[in-house]
N, C-alpha and C positions, 0 to 999 in steps of 0.2 A: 504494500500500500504506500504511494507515494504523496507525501503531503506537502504541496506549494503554497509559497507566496510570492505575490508580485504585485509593487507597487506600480499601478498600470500609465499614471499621471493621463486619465481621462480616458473613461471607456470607447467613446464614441470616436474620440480622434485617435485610436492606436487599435480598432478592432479589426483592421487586417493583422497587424502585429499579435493580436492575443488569439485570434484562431489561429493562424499560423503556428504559433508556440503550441496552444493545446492538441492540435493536432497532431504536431510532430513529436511531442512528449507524453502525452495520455498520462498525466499525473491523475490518482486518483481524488482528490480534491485539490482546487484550486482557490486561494483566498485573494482577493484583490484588494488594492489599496488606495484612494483618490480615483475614485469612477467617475467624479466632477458630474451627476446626473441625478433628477427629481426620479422619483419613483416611477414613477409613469412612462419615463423615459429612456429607462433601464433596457438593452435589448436580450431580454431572454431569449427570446424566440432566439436567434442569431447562435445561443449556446445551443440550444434543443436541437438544431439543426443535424449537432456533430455527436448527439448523447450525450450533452452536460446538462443539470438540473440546477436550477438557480436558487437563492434566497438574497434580498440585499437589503441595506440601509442608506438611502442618498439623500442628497443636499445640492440644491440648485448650486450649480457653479465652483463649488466646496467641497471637499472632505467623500465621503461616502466610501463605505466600504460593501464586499460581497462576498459569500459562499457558492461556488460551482463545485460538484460534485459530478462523475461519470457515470452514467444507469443509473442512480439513485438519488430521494428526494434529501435533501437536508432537512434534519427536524431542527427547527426554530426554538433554542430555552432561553435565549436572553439577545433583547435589542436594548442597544444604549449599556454605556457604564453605570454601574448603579452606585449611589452617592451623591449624586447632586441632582434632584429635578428637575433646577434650571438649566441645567445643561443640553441642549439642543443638538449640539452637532455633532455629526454621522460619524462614529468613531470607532465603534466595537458593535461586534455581532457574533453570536456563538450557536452553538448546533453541534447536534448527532450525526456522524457517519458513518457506518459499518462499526457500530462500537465504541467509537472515539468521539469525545466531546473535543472540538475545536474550537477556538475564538479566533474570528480574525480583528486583529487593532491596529489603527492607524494614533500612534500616538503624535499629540502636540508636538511641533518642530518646537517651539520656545525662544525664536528671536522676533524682535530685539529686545534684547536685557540689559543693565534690570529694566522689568516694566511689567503689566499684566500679562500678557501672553508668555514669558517665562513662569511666574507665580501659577498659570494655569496648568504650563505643563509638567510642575510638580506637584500640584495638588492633583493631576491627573492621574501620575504615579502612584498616588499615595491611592486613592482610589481603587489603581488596577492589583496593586498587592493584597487589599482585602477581597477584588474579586478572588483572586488566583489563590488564595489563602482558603477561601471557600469550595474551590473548584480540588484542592491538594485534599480537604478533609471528607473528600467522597472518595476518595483510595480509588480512583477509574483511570483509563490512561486519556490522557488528555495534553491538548497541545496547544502554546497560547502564540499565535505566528504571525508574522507584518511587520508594517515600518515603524518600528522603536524608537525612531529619531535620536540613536545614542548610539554614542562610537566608544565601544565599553574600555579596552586600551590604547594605550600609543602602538600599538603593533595591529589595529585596527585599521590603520590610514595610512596616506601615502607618507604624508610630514606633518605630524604632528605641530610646530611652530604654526603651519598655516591657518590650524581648528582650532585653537586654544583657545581662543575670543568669541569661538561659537556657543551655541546652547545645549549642543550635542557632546560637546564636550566638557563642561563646567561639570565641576565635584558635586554638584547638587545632583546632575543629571545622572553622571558616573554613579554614586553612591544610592541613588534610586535603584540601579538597574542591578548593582549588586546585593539587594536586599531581596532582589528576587530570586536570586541565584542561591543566598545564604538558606532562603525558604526550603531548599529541600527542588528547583528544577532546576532543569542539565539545559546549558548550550548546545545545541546538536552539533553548528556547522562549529565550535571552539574547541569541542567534544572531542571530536576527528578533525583539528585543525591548530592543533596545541600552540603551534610557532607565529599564527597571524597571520598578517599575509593576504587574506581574501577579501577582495572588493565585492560590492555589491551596488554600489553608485557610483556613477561619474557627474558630475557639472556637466548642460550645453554650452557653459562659459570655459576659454582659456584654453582649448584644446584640452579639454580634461581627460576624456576618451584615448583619444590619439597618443597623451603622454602618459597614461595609466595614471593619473593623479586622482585615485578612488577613495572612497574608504565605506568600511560596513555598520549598516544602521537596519539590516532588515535581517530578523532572527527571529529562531524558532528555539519555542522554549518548554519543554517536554518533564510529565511527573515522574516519576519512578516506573510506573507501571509502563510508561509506553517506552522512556530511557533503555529498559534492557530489552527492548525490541529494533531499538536503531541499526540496519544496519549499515549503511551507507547513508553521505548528505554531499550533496553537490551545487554548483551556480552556473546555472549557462548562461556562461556570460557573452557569446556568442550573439543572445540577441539584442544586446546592448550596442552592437555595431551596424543593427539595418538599418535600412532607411525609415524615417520617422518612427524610430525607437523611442520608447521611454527612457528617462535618467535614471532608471534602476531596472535591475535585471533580475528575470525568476531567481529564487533560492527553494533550495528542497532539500525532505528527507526521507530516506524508505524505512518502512517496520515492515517487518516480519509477522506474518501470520500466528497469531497466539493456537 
């Protein structure tokens, strides 16, 4: 069982790119990230097409995230992070798949800081560790995957000096993401990738592409139960070089049949 994500940066302007990708990879769930799309405007049909079954969460113009799954429906248990009710925007969404509760989240970037959209996106944090705290004491295997907006070390990126000033990388942000980690769930792709090293985003600025000036912010973060079913985790990063690519490329990881 193959479990993706991919921040798609707008479903409707990269859906040659994301059938393309599902086609030629049949991951068996696909989590998306920034589908920039009102509900209504969401193109399932487009997945159905090829045997994907959809569920989503969007936001005109903003945020939204989705669940595609291959021959099978996704069961829907939680829209929205839970913790704040005035929190509106399309950010997390979770579901049943062959067993496996998945959440996909699109967590807050957090610049510019200081200011409100940093303070949001630690209080977002704080938020997603009492989901996942909740989701770790149902002992199920379950996988919390998307764009993290956190570049967890300096062997994360290409040069560190360059991110320092970011949001993505501030001790606040850093120390969020290792409190999830502390929780008792595994890094998959750090898991099998001990030395760093792996990109997952490039900038459309600077030639960032062309001079690998990457670094990783899209991760997948697994309880025990599904942990000792990993068995391989990969990034094709291949499709970060087509034409009208997204600025991030799939990331995945395979379990093993229990």
């Amino acid at each position: 069982m193959r479990i993706a994500t991919y921040n798609i940066n707008g479903v409707k302007a990269r859906l040659p790119r994301l059938l393309e990708w599902l086609d030629e990879t049949r991951p068996k769930v696909a989590c998306l990230q920034e589908v920039k799309s009102q509900d209504a405007g969401f193109p399932a049909e487009e997945f159905e097409k090829i045997g994907y079954k959809a569920i989503w969460h969007g936001q005109k113009s903003f945020n939204g995230v989705a669940i595609l799954a291959d021959g099978v429906e996704p069961v829907e248990t939680q829209r929205g992070l839970p913790g704040d009710p005035e929190d509106e925007q399309a950010r997390y969404l979770e579901a049943d798949v062959n067993g496996v509760r998945i959440a996909c989240i699109y967590l807050p970037n957090g610049n510019p800081l200081p200011g409100p959209k940093f303070d949001y996106k630690i209080a977002w944090m704080k938020r997603l560790r009492a989901r996942m705290q909740q989701l770790s004491a149902l002992e199920i295997p379950c996988a919390i995957v998307g764009d993290y907006n956190v570049i967890p070390e300096n062997d994360d990126v290409w040069a560190p000096k360059a991110m320092e000033s970011d949001a993505l990388m501030q001790p606040e942000s850093r120390d969020a993401y290792a409190r999830l980690l502390a929780d008792g769930w595994t890094d998959a792709v750090r898991t099998l990738n001990p030395r760093g090293g792996v990109w997952t985003y490039w900038d459309y600025q600077a030639g960032a592409w062309q001079r690998d000036h990457g670094f990783r912010i899209d991760h997948l973060l697994l309880t025990p139960e599904l942990a000792d079913r990993m068995t391989a985790v990969g990034v094709d990063r291949e499709y970060r070089g087509r034409e009208k690519a997204s600025d991030h490329t799939p990331v995945w990881v395979e379990i093993s049949t229990p």
